[in-house]
FIRO-677806 format. One record per atom (N, C-alpha, C, O): x, y, z. Coordinates in nm, 2 decimals. Layout:
X Y Z
...
end
This chain:
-4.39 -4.14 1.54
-4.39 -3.99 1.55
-4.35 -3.94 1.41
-4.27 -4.01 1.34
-4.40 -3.85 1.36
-4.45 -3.80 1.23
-4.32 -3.66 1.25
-4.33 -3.60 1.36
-4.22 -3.63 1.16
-4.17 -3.50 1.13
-4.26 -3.43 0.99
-4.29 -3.48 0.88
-4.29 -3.30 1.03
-4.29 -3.21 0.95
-4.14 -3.15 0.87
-4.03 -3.12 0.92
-4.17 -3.14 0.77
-4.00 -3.09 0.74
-4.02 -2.97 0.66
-4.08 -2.98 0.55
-3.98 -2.87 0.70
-3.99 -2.71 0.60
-3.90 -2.78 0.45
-3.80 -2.85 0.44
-3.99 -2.69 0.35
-3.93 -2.70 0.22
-3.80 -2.67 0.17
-3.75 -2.72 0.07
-3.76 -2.56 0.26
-3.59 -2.56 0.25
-3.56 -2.50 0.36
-3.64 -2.44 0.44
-3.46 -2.50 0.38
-3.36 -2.47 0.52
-3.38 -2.30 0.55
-3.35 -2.21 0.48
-3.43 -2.28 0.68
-3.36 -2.13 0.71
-3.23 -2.11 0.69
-3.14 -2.19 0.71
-3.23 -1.96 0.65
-3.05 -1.89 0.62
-2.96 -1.96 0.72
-2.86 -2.01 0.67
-2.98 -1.96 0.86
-2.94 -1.98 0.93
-2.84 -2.12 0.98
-2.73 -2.13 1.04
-2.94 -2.23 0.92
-2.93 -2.35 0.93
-3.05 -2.41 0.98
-3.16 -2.38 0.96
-3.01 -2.51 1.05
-3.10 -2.62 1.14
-3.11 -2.56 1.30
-3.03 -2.59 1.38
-3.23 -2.48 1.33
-3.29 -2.46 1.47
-3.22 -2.55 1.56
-3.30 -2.58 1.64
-3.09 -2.59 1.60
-3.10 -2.75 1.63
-3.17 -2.68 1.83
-3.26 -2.73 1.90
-3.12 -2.60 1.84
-3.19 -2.54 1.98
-3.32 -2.57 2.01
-3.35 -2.60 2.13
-3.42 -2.57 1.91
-3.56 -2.61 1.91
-3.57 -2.74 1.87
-3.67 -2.79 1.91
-3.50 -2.83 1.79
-3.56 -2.93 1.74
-3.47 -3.07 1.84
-3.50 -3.18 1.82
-3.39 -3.05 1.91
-3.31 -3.11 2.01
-3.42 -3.15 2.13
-3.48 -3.26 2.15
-3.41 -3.04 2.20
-3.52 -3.07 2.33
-3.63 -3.14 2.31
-3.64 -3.22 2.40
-3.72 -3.14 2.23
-3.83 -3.18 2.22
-3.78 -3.40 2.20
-3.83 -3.50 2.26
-3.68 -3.39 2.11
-3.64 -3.55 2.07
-3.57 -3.58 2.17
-3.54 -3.70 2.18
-3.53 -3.52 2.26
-3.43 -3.59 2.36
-3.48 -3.49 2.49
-3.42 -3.38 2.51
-3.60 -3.55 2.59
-3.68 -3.48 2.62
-3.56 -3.52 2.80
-3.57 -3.46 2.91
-3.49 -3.60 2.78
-3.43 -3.63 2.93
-3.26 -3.55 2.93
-3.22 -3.51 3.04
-3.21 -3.52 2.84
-3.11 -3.42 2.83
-3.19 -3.30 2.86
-3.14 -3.18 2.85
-3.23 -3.30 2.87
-3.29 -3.10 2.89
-3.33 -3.09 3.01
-3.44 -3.15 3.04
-3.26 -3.03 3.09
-3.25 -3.00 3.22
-3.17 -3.14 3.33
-3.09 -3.22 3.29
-3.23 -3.12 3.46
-3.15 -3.20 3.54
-3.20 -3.38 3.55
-3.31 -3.43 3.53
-3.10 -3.45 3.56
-3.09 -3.57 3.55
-3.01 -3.62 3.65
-2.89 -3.60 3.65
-3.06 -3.68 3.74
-2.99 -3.73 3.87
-2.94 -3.61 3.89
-2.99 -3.50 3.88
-2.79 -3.64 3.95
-2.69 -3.50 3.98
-2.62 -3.43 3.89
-2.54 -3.34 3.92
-2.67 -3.49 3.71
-2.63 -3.41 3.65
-2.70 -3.30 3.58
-2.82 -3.33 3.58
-2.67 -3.19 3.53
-2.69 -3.10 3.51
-2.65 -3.09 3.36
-2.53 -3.05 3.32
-2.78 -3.13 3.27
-2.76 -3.14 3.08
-2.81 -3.04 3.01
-2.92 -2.99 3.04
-2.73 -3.00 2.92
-2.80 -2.88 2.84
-2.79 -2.94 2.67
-2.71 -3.01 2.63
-2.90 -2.89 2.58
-2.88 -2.97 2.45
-2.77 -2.89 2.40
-2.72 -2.94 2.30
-2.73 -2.79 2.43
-2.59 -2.72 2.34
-2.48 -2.78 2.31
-2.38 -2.75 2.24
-2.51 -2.88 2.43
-2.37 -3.03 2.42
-2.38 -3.07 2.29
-2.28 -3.05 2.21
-2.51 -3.15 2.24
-2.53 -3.19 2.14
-2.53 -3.11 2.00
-2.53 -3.17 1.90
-2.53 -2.95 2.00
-2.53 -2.92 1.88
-2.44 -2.86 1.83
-2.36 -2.79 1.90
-2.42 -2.88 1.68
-2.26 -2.90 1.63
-2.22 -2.77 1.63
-2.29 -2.67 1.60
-2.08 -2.77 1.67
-1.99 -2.63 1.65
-2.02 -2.58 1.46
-2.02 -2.65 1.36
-2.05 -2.45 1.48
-1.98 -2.41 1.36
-1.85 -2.40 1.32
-1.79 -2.35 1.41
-1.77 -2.43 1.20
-1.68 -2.40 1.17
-1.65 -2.30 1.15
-1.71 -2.25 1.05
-1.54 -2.20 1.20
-1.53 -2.07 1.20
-1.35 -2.03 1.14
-1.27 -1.95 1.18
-1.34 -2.13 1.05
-1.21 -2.11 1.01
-1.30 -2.03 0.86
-1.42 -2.02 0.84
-1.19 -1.99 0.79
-1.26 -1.93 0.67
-1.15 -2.01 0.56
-1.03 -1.97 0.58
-1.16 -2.10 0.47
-1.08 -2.16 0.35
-1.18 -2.11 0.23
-1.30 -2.12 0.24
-1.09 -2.06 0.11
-1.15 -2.11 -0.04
-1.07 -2.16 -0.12
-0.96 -2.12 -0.17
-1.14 -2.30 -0.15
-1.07 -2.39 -0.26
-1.11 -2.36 -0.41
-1.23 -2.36 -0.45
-1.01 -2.33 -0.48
-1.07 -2.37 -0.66
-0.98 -2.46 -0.70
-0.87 -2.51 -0.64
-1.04 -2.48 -0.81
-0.95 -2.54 -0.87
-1.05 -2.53 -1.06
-1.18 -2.52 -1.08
-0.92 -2.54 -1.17
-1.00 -2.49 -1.27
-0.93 -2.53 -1.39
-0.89 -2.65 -1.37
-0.87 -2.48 -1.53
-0.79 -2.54 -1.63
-0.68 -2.52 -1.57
-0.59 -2.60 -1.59
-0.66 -2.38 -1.49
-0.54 -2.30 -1.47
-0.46 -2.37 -1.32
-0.34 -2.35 -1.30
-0.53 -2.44 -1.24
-0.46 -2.50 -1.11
-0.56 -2.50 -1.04
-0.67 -2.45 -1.06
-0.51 -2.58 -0.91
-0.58 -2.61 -0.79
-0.51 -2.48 -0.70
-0.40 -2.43 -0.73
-0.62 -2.41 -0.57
-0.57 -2.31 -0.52
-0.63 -2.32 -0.38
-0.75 -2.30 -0.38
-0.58 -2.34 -0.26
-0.62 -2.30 -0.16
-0.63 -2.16 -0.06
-0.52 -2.12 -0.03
-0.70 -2.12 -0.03
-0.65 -2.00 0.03
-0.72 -2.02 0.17
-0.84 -2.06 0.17
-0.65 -1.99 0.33
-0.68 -2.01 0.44
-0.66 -1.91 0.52
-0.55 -1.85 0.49
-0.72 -1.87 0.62
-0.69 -1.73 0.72
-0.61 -1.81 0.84
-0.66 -1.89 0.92
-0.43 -1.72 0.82
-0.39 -1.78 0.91
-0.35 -1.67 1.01
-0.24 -1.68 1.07
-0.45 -1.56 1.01
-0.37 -1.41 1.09
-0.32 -1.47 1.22
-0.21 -1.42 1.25
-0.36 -1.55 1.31
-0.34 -1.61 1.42
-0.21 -1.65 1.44
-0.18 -1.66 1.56
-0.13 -1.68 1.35
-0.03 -1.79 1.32
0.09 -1.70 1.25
0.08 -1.62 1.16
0.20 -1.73 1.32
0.33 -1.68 1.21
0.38 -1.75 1.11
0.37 -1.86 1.16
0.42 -1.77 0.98
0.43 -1.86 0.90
0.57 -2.00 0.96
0.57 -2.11 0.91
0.66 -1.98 1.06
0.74 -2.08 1.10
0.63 -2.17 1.21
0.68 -2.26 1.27
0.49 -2.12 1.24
0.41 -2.17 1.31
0.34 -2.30 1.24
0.29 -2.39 1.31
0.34 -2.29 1.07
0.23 -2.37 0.96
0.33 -2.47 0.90
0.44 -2.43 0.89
0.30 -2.59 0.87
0.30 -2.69 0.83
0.22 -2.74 0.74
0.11 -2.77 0.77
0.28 -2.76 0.56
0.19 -2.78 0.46
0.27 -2.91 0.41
0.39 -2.92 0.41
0.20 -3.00 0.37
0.23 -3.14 0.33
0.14 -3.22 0.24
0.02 -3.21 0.25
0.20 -3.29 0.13
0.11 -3.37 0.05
0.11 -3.55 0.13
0.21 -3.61 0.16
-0.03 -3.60 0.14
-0.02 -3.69 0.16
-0.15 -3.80 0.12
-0.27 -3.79 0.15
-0.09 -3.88 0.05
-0.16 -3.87 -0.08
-0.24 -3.78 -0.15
-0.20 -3.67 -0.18
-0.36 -3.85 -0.16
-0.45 -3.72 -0.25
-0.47 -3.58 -0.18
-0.54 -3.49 -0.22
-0.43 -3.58 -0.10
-0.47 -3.46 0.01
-0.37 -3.37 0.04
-0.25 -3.39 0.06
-0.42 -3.29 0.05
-0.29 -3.15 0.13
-0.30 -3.11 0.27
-0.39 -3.03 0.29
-0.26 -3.14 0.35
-0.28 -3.14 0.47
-0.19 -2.99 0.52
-0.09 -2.95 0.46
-0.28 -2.89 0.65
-0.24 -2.77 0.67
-0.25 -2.79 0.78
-0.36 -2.82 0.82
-0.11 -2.77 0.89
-0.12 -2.80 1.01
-0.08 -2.65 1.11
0.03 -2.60 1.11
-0.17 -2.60 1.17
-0.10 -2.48 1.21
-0.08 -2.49 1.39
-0.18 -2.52 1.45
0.03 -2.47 1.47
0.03 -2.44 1.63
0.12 -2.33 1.67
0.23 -2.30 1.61
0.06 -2.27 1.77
0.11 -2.15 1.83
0.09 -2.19 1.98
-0.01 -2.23 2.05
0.20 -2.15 2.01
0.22 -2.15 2.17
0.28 -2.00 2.19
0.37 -1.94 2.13
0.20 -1.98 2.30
0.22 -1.81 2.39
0.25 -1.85 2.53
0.18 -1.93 2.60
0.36 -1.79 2.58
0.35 -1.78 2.74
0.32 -1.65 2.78
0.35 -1.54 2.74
0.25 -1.70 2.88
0.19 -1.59 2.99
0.26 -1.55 3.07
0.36 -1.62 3.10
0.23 -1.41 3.16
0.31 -1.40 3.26
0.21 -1.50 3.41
0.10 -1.49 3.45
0.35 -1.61 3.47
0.33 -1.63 3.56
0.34 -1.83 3.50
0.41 -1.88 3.41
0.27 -1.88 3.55
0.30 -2.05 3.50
0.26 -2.06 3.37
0.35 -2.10 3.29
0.14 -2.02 3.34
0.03 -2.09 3.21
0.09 -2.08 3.07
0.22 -2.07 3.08
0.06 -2.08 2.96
0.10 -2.06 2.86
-0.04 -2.09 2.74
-0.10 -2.20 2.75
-0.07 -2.00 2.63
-0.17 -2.05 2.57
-0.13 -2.09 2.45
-0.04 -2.05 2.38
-0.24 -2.21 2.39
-0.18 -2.30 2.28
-0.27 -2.31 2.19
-0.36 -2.39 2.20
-0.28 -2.22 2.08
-0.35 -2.23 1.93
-0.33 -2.32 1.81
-0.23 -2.29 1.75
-0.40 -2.41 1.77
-0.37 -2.49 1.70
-0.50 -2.57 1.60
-0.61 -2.61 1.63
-0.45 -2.58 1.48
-0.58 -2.65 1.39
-0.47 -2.75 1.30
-0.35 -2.75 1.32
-0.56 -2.84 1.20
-0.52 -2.95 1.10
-0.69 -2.94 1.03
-0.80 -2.96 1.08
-0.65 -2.91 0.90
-0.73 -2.89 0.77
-0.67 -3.00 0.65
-0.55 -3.00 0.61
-0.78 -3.08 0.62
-0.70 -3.14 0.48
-0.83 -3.10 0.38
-0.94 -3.05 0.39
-0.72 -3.15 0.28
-0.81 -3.09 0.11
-0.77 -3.17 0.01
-0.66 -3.20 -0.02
-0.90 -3.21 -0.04
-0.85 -3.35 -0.17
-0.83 -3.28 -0.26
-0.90 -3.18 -0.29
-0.65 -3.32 -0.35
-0.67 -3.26 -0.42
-0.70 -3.33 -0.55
-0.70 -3.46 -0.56
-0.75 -3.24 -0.64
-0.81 -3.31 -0.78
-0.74 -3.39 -0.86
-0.62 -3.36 -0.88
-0.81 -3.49 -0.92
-0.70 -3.52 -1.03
-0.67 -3.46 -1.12
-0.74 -3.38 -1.17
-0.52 -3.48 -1.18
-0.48 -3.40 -1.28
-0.38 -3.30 -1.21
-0.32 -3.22 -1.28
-0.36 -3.30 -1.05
-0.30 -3.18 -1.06
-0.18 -3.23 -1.02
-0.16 -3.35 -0.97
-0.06 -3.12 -1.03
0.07 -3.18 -1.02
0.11 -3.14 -0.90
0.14 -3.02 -0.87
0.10 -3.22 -0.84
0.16 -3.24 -0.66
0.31 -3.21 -0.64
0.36 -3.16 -0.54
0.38 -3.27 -0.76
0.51 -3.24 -0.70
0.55 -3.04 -0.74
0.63 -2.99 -0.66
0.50 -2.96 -0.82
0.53 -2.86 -0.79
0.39 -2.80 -0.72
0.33 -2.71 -0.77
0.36 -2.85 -0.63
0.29 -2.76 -0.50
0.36 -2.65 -0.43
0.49 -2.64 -0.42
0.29 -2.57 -0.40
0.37 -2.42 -0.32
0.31 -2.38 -0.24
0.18 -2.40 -0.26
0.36 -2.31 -0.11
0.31 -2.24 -0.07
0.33 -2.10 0.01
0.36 -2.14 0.12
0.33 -1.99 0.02
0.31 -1.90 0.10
0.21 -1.84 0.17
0.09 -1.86 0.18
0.29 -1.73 0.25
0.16 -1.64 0.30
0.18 -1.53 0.29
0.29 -1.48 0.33
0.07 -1.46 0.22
0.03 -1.32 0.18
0.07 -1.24 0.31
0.07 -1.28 0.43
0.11 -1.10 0.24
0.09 -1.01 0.39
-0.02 -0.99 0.50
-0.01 -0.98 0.63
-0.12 -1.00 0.44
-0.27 -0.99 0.52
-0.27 -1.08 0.60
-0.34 -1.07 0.70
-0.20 -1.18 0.59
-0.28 -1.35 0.68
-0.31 -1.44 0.62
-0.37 -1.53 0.69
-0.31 -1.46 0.49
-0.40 -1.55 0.42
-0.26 -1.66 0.36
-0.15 -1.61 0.33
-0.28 -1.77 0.35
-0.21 -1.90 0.34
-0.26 -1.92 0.22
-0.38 -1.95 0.19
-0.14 -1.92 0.11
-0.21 -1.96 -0.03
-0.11 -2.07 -0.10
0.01 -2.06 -0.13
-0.23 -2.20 -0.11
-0.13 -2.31 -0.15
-0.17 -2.36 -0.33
-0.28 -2.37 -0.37
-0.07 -2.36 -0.39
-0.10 -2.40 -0.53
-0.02 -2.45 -0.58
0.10 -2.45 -0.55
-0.09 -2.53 -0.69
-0.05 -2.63 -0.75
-0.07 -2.61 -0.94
-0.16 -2.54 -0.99
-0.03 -2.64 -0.98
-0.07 -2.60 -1.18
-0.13 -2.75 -1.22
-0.13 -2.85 -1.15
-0.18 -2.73 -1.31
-0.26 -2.89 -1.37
-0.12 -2.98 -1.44
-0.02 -2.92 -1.49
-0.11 -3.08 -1.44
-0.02 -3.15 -1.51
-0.07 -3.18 -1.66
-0.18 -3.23 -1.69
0.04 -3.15 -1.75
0.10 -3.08 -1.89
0.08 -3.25 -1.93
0.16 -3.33 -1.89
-0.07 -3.28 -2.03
-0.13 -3.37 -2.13
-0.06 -3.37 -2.27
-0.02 -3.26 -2.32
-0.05 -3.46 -2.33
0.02 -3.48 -2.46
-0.09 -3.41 -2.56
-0.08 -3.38 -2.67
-0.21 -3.39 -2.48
-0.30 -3.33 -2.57
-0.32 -3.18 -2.53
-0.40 -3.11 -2.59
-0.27 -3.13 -2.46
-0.27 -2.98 -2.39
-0.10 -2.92 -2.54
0.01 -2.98 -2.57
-0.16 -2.80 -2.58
-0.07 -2.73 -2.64
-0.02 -2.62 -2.60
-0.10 -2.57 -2.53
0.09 -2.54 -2.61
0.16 -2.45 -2.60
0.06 -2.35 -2.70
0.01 -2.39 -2.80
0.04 -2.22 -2.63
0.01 -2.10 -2.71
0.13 -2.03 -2.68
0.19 -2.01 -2.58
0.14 -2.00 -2.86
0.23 -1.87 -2.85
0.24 -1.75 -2.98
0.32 -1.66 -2.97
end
């Protein structure tokens, strides 16, 4: 079987709705007593919002944590990585209780100095973790 492949990607991404059913022609619709849909198969978007830099001046994370109170977040180095662990538990009225929760890691670059890492959160919601580059025998002081 021969694919056609468009020259670059719709804005959107990958059709995967149209290009699923046709390759996996026994997931789409009923199968024995089960009842298959290809949406099983296609990937969640990620719907968190992070931006990483990093540059002469430091490495910088920034993460939307409006969901989350800051004694809710969890920020840790472990090894190369900075790991961001966030959970929120709410009780409801009556038994239930609802539980919000993610884990984000981020390599960080070399060169940067891990032991003074920081982090806060902005008034808005936004989780901003940073780090400065570590200070080279060949890096100079301007003054």
């Amino acid at each position: 079987m021969d694919f056609i492949l468009p020259p670059t990607l719709p804005a959107g991404g990958i059709p995967w709705e149209k290009v699923l059913p046709p390759l996996i022609p026994r997931l789409n619709g009923t199968y024995g007593q089960y009842n298959w849909s290809p949406k099983l198969l296609i990937p969640e978007t990620d719907n968190s919002s992070a931006e990483v830099n990093c540059d002469d001046t430091g490495f910088t994370v920034q993460v939307d944590v409006k969901n989350f109170n800051p004694e809710d977040l969890m920020v840790k180095v472990i090894g190369d990585f900075v790991e961001v662990q966030g959970k929120h538990e709410e009780r409801k009225d009556g038994p239930g209780f609802t539980t919000r929760q993610f884990n984000r890691r981020y390599r960080i670059p070399k060169g940067v100095d891990t032991m003074a890492l920081e982090s806060a959160v902005s008034p808005d919601g936004i989780l901003i973790i940073s780090a400065p580059m570590l200070q080279t025998d060949n890096s100079r002081s301007l003054t």
